[in-house]
N, C-alpha and C positions, 0 to 999 in steps of 0.2 A: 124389334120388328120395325123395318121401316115400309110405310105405304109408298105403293109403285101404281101411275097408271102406263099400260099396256101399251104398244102403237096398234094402231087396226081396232082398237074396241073403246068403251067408256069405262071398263071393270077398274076396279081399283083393286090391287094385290097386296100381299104384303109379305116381303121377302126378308129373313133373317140376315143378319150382316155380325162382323165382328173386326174389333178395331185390328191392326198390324200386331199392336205390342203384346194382344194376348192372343193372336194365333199361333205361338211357338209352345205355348201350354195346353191351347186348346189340344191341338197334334198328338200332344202326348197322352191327353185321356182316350184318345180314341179307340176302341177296339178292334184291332186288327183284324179279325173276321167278318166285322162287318164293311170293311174295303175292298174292292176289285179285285183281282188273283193277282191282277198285273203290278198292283201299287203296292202290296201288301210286302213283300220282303224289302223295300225301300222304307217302307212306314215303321216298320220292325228295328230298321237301323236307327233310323233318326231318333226313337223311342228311347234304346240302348245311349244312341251318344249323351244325350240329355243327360239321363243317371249321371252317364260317368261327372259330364261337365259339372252336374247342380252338387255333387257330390266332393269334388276334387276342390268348388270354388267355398263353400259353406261348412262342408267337414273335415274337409284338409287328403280326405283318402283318392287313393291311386295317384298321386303326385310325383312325380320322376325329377324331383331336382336334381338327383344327383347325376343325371344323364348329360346337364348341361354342362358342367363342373369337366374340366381340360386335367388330364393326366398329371401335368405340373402345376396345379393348384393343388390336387390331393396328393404328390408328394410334399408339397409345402407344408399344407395341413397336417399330415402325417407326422412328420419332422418338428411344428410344434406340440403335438400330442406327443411326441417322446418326450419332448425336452420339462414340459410340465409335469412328465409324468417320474420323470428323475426328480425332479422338483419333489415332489411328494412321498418318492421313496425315500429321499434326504429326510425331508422333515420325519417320517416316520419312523425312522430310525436312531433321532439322534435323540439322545437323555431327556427325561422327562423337566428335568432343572434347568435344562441349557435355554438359551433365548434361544428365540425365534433366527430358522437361519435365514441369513442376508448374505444375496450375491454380490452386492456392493452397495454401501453405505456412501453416499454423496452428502457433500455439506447442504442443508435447509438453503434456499435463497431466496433475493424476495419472489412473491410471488408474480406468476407471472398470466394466467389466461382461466377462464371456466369452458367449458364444454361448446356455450353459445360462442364466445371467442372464436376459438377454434372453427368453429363449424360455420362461421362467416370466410376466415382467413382462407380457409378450404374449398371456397365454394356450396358450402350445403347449408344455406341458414333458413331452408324451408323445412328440417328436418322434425318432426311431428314429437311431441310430446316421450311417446312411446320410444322411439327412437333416441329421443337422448339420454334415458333411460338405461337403456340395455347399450349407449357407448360408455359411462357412468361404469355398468357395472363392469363391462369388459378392461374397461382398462382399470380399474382397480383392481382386477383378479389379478391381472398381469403384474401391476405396480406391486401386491403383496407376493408374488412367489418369486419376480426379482428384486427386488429388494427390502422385502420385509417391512414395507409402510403403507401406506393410504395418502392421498389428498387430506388437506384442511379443508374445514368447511368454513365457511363464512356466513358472520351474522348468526351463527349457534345450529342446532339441530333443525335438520330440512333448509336450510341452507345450501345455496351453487356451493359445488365442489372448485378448489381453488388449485391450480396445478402449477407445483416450480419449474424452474425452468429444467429440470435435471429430469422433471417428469412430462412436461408436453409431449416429447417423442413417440411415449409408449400412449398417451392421448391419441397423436395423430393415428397412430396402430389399429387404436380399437376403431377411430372412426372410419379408417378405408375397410376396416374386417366386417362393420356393420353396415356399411353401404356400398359394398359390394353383395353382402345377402340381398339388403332388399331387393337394387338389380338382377338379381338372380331372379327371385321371386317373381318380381314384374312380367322380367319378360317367359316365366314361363305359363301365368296368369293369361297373359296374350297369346301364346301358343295355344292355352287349351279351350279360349274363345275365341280362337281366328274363323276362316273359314267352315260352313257348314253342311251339311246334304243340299241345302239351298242356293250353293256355289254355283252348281252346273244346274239347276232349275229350269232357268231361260233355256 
């Protein structure tokens, strides 16, 4: 409550106020029946969008990534999903004694980059914890179903993954596969808190 005096009188009043950042929450407790006829299907929306948005940014639901995703990505995508998936009908078919199958077996060389390497060389050396994680893991799926190996690690267990040279390629693979999600994700993070009921206000 903040005290107001009046013009024309001595009264001191005291008028309730409330900061910007929590009048978008305030809005949404509001009871729609207790608003004007004329405001009330407006207030109704803005109520609705809220959901969706606190919803889509905190529990991941109503999210339409795949909307943003170009016809010739998902045949791409597509096309590696076969090709892995041949991959694993090979393995699953061939004798229980046999080694592990290998699409081509390359000579060891020395080694040549880790993940952080890479991801400077590349332009992306702000790349978040998480994130080189899941390039780590992606290119070792890839590394094992073509060619039946892993990185060396350095320095023993929990140790940077060490990549030869015969494997950087399939490194640089997983890191545009995984930073082209995030961009995905970003910008559709930005689409779903862009403009609001609040747009045409004024």
């Amino acid at each position: 409550m903040v005290p107001t005096q009046a013009s024309g009188d001595l009264q001191v009043r005291e008028y309730a106020v409330i900061s910007l950042e929590h009048l978008p929450m305030w809005l949404v407790k509001i009871e729609p029946r207790r608003v004007k006829e004329q405001f009330r299907a407006k207030l109704i929306r803005y109520q609705k969008q809220c959901a969706k948005v606190l919803a889509a940014h905190f529990l991941g639901i109503g999210r339409k990534e795949s909307a943003s995703i170009s016809p010739e990505l998902l045949e791409r995508l597509a096309g590696r999903v076969e090709h892995i998936q041949q991959q694993l009908d090979r393995l699953a078919a061939a004798p229980a004694a046999a080694p592990a199958l290998v699409v081509r077996s390359p000579t060891p060389a020395t080694p040549q980059a880790t993940v952080q390497d890479r991801l400077r060389h590349l332009g992306w050396p702000e790349a978040n914890k998480k994130q080189r994680a899941l390039i780590r893991r992606q290119a070792n799926i890839w590394l094992m179903l073509r060619y039946g190996e892993t990185p060396d690690v350095s320095g023993g267990p929990g140790g940077p993954c060490v990549y030869y040279a015969h494997q950087v390629a399939v490194l640089d693979e997983a890191i545009g596969f995984v930073r082209a999600a995030v961009i995905r994700r970003e910008a559709e993070r930005e689409r779903l808190t862009g403009p609001t009921l609040f747009t045409d206000a004024a």
